[in-house]
DRENPA-3360 file (N, C-alpha, C; in nm, 2 decimals, always signed):
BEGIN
1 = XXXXXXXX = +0.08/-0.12/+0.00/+0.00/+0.00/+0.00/+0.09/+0.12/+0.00 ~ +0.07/+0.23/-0.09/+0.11/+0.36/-0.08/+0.00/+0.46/-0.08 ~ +0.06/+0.54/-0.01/-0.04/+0.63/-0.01/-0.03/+0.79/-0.06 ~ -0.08/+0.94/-0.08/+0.02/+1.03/-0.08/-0.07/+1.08/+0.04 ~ -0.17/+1.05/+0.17/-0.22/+1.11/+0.28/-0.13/+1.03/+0.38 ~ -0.06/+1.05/+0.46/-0.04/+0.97/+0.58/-0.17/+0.99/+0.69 ~ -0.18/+0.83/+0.71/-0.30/+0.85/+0.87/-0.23/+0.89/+0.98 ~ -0.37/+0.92/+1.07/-0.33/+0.99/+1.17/-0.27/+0.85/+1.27;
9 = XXXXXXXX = -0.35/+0.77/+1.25/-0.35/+0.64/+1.33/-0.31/+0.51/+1.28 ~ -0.24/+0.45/+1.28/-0.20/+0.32/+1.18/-0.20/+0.18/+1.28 ~ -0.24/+0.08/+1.26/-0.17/-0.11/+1.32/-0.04/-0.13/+1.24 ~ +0.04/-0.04/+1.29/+0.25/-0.11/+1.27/+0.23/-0.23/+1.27 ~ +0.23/-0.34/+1.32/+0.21/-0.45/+1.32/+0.17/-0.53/+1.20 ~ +0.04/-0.48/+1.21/-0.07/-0.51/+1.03/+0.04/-0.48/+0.91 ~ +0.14/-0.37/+0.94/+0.15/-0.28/+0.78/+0.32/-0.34/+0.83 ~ +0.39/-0.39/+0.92/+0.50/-0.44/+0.91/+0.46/-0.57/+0.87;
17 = XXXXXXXX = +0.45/-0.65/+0.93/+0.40/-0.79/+0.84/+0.37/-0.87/+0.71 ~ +0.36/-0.73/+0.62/+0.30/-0.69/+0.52/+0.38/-0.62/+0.40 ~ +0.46/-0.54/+0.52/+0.58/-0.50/+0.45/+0.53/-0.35/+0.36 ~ +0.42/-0.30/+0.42/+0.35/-0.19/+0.34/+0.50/-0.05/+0.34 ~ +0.44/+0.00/+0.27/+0.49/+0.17/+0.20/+0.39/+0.27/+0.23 ~ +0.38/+0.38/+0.33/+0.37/+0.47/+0.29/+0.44/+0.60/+0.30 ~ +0.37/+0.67/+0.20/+0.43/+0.83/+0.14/+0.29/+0.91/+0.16 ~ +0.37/+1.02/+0.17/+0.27/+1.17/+0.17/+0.31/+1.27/+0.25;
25 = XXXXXXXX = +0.24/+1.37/+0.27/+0.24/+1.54/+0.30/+0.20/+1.54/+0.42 ~ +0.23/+1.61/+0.53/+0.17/+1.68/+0.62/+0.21/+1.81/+0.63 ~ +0.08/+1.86/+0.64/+0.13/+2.07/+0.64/+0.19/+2.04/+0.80 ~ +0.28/+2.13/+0.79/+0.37/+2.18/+0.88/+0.26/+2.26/+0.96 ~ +0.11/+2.34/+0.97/+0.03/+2.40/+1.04/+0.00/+2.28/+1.10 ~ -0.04/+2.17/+1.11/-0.10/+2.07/+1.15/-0.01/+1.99/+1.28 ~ +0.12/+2.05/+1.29/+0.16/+2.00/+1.40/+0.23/+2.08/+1.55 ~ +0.13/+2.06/+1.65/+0.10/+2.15/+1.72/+0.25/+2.24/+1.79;
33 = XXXXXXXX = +0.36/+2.07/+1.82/+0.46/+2.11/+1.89/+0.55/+2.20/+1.81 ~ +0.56/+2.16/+1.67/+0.63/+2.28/+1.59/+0.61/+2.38/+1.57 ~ +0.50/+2.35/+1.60/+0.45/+2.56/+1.57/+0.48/+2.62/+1.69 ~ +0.44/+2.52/+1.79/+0.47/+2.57/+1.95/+0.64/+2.62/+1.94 ~ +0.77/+2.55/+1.86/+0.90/+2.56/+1.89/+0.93/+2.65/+1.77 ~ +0.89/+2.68/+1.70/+0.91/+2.76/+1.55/+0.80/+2.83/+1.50 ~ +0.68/+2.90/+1.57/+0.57/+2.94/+1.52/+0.52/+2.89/+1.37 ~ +0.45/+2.99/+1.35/+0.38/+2.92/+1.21/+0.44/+2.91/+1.10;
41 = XXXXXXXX = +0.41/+2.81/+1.03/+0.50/+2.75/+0.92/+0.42/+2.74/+0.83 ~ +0.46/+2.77/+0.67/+0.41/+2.73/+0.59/+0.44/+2.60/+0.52 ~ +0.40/+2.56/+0.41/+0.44/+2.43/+0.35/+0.39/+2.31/+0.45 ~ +0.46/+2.22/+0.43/+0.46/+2.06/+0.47/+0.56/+2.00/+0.46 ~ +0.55/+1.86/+0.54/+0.69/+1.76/+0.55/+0.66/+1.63/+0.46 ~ +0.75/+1.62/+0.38/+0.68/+1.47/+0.27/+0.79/+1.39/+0.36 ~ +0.68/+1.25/+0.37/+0.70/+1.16/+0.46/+0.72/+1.01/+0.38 ~ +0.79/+0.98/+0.39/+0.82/+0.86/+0.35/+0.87/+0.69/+0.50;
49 = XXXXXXXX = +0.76/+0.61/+0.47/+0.82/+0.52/+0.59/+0.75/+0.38/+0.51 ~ +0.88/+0.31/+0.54/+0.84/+0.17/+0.50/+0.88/+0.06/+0.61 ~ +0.79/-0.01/+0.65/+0.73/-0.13/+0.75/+0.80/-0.23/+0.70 ~ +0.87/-0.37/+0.78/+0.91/-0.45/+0.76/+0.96/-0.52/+0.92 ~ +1.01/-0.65/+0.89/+1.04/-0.73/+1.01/+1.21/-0.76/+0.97 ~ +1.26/-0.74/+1.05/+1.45/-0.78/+1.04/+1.48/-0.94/+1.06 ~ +1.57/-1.00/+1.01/+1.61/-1.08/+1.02/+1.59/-1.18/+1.19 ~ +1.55/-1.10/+1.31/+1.60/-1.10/+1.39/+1.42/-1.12/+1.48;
57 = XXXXXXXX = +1.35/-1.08/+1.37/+1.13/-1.11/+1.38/+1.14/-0.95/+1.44 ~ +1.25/-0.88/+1.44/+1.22/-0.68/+1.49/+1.15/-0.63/+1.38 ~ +1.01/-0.62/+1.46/+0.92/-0.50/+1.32/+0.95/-0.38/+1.35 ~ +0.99/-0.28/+1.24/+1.10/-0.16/+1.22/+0.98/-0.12/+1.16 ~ +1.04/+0.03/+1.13/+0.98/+0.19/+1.08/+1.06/+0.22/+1.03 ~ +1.11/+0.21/+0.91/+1.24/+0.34/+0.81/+1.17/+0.39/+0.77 ~ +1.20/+0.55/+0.81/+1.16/+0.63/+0.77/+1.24/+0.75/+0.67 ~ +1.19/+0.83/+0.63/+1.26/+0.97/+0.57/+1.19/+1.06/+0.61;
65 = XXXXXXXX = +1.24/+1.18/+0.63/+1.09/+1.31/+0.66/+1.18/+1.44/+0.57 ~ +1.15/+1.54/+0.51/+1.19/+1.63/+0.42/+1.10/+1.72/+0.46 ~ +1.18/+1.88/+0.46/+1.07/+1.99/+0.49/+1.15/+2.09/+0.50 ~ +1.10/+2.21/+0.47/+1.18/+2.34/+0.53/+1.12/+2.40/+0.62 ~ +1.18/+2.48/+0.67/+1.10/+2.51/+0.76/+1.20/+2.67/+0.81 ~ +1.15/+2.77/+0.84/+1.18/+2.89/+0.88/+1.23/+2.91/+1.03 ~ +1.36/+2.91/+1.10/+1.40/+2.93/+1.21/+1.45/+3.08/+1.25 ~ +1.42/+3.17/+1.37/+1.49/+3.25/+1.38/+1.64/+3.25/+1.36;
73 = XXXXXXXX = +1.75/+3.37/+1.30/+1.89/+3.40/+1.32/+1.90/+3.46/+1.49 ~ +1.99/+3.37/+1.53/+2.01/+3.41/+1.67/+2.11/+3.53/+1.71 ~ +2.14/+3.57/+1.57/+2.21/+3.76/+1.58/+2.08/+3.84/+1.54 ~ +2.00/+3.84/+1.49/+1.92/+3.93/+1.43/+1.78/+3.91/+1.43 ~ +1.77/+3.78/+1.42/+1.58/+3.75/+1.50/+1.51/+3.72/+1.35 ~ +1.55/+3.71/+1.23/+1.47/+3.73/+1.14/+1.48/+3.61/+1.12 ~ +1.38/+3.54/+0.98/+1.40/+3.43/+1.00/+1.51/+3.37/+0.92 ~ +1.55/+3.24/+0.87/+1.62/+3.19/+0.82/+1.55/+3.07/+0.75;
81 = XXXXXXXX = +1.57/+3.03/+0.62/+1.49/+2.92/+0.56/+1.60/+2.79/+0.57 ~ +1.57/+2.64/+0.69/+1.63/+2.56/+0.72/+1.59/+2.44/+0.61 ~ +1.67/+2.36/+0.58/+1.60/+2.21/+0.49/+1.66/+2.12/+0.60 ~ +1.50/+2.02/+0.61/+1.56/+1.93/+0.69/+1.51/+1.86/+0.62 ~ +1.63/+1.71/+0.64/+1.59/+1.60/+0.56/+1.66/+1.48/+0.65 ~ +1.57/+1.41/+0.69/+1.63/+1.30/+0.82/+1.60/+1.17/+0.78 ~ +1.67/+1.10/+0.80/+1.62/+0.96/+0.82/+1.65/+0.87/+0.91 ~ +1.58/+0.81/+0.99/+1.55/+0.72/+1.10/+1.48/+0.57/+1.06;
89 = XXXXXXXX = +1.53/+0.55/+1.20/+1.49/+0.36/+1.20/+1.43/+0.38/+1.34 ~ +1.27/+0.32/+1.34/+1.24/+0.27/+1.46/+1.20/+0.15/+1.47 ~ +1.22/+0.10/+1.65/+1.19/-0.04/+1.64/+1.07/-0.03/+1.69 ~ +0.94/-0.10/+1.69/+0.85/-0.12/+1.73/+0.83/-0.23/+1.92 ~ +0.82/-0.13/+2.00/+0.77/-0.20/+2.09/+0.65/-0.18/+2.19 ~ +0.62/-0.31/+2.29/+0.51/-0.30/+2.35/+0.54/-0.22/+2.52 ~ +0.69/-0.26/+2.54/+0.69/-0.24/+2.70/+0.83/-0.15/+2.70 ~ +0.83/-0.08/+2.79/+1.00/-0.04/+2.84/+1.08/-0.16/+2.86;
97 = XXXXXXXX = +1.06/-0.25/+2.88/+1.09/-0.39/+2.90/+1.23/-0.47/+2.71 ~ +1.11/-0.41/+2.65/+1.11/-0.44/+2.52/+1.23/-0.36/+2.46 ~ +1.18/-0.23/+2.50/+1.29/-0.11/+2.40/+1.42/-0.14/+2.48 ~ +1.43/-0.14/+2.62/+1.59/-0.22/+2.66/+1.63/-0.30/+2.59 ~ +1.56/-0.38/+2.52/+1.65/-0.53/+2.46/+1.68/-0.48/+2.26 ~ +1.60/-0.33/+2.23/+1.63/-0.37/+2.09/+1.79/-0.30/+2.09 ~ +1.79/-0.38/+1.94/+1.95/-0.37/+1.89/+1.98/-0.17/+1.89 ~ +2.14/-0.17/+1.90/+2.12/-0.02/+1.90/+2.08/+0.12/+1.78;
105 = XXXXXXXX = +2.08/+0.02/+1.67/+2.02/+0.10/+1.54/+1.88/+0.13/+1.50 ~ +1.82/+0.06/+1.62/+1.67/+0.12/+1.68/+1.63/+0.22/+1.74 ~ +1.57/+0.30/+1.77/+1.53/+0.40/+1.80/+1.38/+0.33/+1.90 ~ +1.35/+0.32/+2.00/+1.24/+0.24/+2.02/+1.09/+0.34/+2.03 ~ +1.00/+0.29/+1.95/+0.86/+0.37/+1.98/+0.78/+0.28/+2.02 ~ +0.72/+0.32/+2.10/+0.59/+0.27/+2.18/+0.50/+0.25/+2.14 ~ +0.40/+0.11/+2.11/+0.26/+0.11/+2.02/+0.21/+0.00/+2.17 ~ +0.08/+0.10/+2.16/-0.01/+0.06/+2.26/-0.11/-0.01/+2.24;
113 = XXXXXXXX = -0.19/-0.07/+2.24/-0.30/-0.18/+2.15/-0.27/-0.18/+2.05 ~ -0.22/-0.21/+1.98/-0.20/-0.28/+1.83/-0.20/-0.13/+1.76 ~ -0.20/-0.02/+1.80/-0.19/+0.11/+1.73/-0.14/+0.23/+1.76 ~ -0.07/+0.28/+1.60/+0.03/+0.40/+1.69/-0.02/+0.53/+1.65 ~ -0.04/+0.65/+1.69/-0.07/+0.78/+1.68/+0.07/+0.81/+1.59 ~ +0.07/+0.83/+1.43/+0.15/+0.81/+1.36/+0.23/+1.01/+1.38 ~ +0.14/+1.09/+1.34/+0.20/+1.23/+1.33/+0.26/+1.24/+1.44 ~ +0.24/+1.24/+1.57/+0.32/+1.28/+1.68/+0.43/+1.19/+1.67;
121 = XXXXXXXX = +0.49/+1.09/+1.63/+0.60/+1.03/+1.59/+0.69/+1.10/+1.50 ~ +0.59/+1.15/+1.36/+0.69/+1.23/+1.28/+0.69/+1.36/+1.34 ~ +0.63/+1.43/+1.41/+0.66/+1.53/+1.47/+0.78/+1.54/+1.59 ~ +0.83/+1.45/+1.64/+0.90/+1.41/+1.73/+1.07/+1.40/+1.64 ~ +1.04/+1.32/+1.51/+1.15/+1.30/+1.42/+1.19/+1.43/+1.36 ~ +1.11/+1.54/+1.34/+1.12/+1.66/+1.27/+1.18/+1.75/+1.42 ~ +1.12/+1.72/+1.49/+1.20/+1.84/+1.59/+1.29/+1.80/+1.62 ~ +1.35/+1.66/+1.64/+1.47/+1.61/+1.68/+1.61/+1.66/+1.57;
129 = XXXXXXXX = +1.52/+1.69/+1.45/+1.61/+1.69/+1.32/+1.65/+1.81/+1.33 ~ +1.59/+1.97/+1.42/+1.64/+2.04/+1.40/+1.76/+2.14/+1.41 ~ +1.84/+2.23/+1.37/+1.96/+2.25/+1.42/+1.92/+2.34/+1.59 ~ +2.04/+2.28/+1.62/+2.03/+2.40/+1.77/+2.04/+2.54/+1.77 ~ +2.14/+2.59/+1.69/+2.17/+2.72/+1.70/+2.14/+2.77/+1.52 ~ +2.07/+2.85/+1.47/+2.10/+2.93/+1.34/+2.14/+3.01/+1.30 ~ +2.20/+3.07/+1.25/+2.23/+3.21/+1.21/+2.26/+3.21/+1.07 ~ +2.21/+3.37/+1.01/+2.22/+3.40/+0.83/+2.34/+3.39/+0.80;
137 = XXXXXXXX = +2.43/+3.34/+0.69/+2.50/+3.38/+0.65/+2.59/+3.50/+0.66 ~ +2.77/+3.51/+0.71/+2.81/+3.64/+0.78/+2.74/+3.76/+0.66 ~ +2.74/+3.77/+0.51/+2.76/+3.84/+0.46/+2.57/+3.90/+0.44 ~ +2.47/+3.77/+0.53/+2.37/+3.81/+0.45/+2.27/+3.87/+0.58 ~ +2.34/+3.84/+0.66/+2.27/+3.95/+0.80/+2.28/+4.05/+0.83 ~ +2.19/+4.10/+0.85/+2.19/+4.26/+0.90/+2.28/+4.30/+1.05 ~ +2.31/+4.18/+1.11/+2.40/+4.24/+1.22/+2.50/+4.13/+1.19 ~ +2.63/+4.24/+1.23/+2.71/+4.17/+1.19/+2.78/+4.10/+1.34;
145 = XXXXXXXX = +2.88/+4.05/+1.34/+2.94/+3.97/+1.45/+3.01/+4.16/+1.51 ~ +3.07/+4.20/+1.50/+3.13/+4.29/+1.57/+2.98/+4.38/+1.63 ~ +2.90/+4.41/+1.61/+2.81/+4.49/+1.65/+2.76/+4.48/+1.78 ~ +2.74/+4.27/+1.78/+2.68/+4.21/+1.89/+2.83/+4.23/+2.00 ~ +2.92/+4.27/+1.98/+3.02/+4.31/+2.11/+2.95/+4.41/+2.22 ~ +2.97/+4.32/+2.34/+2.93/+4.43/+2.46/+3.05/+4.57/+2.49 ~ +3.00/+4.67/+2.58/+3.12/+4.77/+2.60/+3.22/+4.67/+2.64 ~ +3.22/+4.59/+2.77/+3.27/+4.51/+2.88/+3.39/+4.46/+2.77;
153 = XXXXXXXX = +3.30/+4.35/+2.65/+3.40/+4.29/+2.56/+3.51/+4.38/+2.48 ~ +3.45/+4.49/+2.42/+3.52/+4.59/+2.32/+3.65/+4.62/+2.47 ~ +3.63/+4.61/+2.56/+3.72/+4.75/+2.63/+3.83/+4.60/+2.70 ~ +3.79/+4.48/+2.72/+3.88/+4.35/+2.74/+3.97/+4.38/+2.62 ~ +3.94/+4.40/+2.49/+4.00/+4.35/+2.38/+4.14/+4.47/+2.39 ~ +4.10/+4.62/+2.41/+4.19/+4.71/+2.42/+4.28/+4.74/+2.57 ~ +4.25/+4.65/+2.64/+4.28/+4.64/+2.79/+4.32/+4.50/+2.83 ~ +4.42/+4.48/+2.77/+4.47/+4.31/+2.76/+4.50/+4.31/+2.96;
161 = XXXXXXXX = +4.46/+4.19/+3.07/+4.46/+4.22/+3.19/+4.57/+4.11/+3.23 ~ +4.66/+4.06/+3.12/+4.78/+4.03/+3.12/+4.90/+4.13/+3.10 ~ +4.86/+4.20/+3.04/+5.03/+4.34/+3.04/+5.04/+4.35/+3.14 ~ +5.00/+4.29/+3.27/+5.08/+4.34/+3.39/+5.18/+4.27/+3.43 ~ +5.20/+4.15/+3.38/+5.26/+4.03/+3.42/+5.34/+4.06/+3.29 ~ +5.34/+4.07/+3.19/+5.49/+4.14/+3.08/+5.57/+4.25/+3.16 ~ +5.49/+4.36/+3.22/+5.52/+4.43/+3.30/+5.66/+4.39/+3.38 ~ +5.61/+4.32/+3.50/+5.70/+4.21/+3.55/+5.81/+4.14/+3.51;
169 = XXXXX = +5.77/+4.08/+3.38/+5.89/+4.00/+3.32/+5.96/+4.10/+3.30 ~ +5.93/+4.23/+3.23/+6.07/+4.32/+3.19/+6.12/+4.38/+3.33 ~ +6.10/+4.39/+3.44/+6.12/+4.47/+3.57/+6.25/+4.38/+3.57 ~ +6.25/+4.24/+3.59/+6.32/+4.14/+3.63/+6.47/+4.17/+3.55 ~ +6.44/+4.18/+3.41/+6.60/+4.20/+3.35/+6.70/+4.30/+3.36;
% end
């Protein structure tokens, strides 16, 4: 099965067994915690995840997620246009019990009755994917690095609080 809608709700189980495919869009408005850490976004994230069992009976989630997404510059506050493009493996389990034992190229997610709340997953993969710190390009920001100097710093740089100790060394000869 492919799709281009991802559900909200899926049986991993059902669609690993099975070995299903799906693909599709989620508008980036539709997910609450992003908007909460990056206000409103336009566009959407194309999702790609394919279901399968490992060698080993581990029913997995490989996934892809693609998206841009607009982050403040932390010199200047405006935004900045980020591309995220991640891909992840999760293992499917039932207990904390479970996720201790998978292998470490698992990622463990929790499915509770036979069913998982799919977007808050990829919403979890998309904010994990994000960078920590942004900033524009030096040449394409309006502030530049020397601007953001405090007095305190500008007046360390002209007031080295080691010349006193050169001082010293030359007293000595």
């Amino acid at each position: 099965m492919s799709t281009t809608r991802i559900p909200n709700s899926i049986e991993p189980y059902r669609l690993a067994a099975s070995a299903e495919h799906l693909e599709g869009d989620i508008p980036l408005g539709s997910m609450p915690r992003v908007i909460g850490v990056l206000g409103e976004q336009a566009g959407s994230c194309r999702v790609s995840l394919r279901f399968g069992t490992d060698p080993q009976r581990l029913r997995f989630i490989e996934g892809n997620l693609q998206a841009s997404v607009h982050m403040p510059c932390q010199r200047c506050l405006q935004p900045v246009p980020i591309d995220i493009n991640s891909e992840f493996l999760l293992g499917l389990v039932a207990s904390d019990e479970q996720a201790a034992q998978l292998p470490r190229q698992y990622e463990p997610v929790l499915v509770e009755n036979d069913h998982l709340a799919l977007i808050p997953v990829i919403e979890d993969e998309l904010l994990l994917s994000l960078p920590q710190v942004v900033y524009h390009e030096e040449g394409d920001c309006p502030v530049s690095r020397d601007q953001l100097q405090s007095g305190a710093e500008a007046e360390m740089e002209r007031h080295n609080p080691f010349s006193v100790l050169g001082a010293l060394k030359t007293k000595k000869s």
